[in-house]
N, C-alpha and C positions, 0 to 999 in steps of 0.2 A: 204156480205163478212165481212162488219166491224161487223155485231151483231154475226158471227161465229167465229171472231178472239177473241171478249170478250168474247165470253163463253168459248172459251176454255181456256184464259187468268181465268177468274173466277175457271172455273174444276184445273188449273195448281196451281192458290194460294191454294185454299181450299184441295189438297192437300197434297202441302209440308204443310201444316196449320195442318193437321191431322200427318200427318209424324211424326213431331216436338211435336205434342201435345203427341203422345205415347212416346216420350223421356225424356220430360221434364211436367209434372202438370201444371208447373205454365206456361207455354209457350199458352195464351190466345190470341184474339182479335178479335176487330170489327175493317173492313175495308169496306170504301166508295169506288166503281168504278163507275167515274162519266160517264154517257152512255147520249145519245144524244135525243134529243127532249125530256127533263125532265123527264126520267126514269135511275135512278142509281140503283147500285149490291149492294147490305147492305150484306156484309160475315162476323157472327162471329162463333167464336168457343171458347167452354168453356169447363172446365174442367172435368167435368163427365154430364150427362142425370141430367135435373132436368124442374123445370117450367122456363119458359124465358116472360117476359115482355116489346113488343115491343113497345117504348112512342116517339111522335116527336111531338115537342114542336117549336113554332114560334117563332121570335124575343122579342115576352113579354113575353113569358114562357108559352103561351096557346097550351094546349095538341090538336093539331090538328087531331092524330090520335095514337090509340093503339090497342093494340093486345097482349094475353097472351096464348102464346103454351105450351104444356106440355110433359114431358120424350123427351126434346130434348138436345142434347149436341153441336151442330153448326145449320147452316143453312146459304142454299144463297139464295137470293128469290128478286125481283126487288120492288121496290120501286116506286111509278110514281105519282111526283110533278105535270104535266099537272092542268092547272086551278088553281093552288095556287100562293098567289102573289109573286115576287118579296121579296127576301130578305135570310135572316140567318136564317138558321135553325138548331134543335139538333135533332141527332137522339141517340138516348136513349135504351140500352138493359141492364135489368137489371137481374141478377140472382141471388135469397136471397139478402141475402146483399149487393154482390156487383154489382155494376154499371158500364157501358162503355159508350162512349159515340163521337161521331162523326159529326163535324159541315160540314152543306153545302153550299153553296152559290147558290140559284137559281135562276135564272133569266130568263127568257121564252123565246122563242127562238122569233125572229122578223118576222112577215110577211115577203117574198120576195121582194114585193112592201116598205115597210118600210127599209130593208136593203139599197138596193140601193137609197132611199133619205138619210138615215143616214150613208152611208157607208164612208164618212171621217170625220177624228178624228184630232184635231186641238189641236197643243202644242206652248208655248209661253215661253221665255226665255229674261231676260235683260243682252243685252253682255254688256254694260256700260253706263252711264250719255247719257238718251235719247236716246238709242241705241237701237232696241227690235229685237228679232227673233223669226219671225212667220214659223211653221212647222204645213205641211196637209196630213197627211197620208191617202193618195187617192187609190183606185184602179180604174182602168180605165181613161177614159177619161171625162174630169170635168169643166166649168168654173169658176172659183174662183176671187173672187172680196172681197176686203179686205178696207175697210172703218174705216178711223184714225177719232178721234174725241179729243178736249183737254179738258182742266177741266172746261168750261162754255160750253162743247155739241158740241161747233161748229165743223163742217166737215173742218180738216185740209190737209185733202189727199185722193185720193180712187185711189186705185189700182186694175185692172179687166186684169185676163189672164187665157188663155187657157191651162189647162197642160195636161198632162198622166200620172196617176202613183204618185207617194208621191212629194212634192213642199216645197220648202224653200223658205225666203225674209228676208234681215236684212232690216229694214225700219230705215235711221238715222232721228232722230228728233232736233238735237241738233241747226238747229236755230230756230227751233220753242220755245216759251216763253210759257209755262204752265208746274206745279205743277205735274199736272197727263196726263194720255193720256188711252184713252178706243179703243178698236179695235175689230170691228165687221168682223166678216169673214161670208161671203155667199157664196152658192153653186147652183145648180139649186132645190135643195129644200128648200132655204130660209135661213135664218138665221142657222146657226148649232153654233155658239159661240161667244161669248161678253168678254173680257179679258181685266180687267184694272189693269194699273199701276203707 
């Protein structure tokens, strides 16, 4: 259902995108619709039929892949990152002279077995002098154990509980005597973050 709603989503832009283009020349562009398990819509449209030069280039500028079609004036056609690493990307249409150009962000989708050990996300906040707020943005049911340590290592505290769902703690430190304070947070897959202050 979702890959029929974006294609028609796609058929819907690329046509006001033609609409607009019979009205106006300069009314151009390339647009990214990000689609799921590392395949996006690359939709552009340009101003009359000509050669189009499709380049995507990786965080250092290395041309990972190209393609150069000819007597075309748009096109939507997918794209599929699958097996590329992690990271920023340009995707690159160029015709004659001018250039468009479109950055992605890709990141590979996680194992299932991998999601759910990484599946909380751990935020840390100083309310004031030795004060800290630890936040676990969980789904499900979790045991969360949170281990204080001060500026010579030593274990100053550990806290272990059971929750459901997203978890807060203000932990006061304020009679404790140390400079800094590091805080390990663990879940049932191990360590998920280390946060010093």
């Amino acid at each position: 259902m979702k890959t029929k709603s974006l294609m028609l989503a796609a058929l819907v832009v690329f046509s006001a995108l033609t609409t607009l283009a019979k009205d106006d020349p300069n009314n151009t562009g390339l647009f990214v619709i990000s689609g799921k398990s590392g395949v996006y819509k690359l939709i552009y449209e340009g101003e009359k039929p000509s050669a189009l030069t499709l380049t995507i280039f990786d965080n250092q500028g290395k041309v990972v892949y190209a393609e150069t079609v000819r007597n075309l004036k748009g096109f939507i056609r997918p794209v599929n990152f699958k097996g590329m690493a992690s990271g920023t990307y340009i995707i690159q249409v160029k015709n004659g002279d001018q250039k468009m150009e479109a950055v992605v962000e890709y990141a590979p989708q996680v194992a299932k077995a991998e999601v759910s050990a990484k599946k909380a996300a751990v935020h840390a906040k100083v309310i004031e002098a030795n004060k800290f707020a630890i936040m676990i943005a969980n789904q499900g049911k979790e045991t969360v154990e949170v281990r204080i340590f001060d500026a010579q290592q030593d274990l100053v505290n550990s806290y272990r509980e059971t929750v459901t769902g997203s978890y807060g703690k203000v932990f006061n430190l304020s009679k404790v005597e140390s400079n800094s304070f590091t805080f390990e947070v663990y879940t049932s897959a191990g360590l998920i973050d280390r946060i010093k202050f």
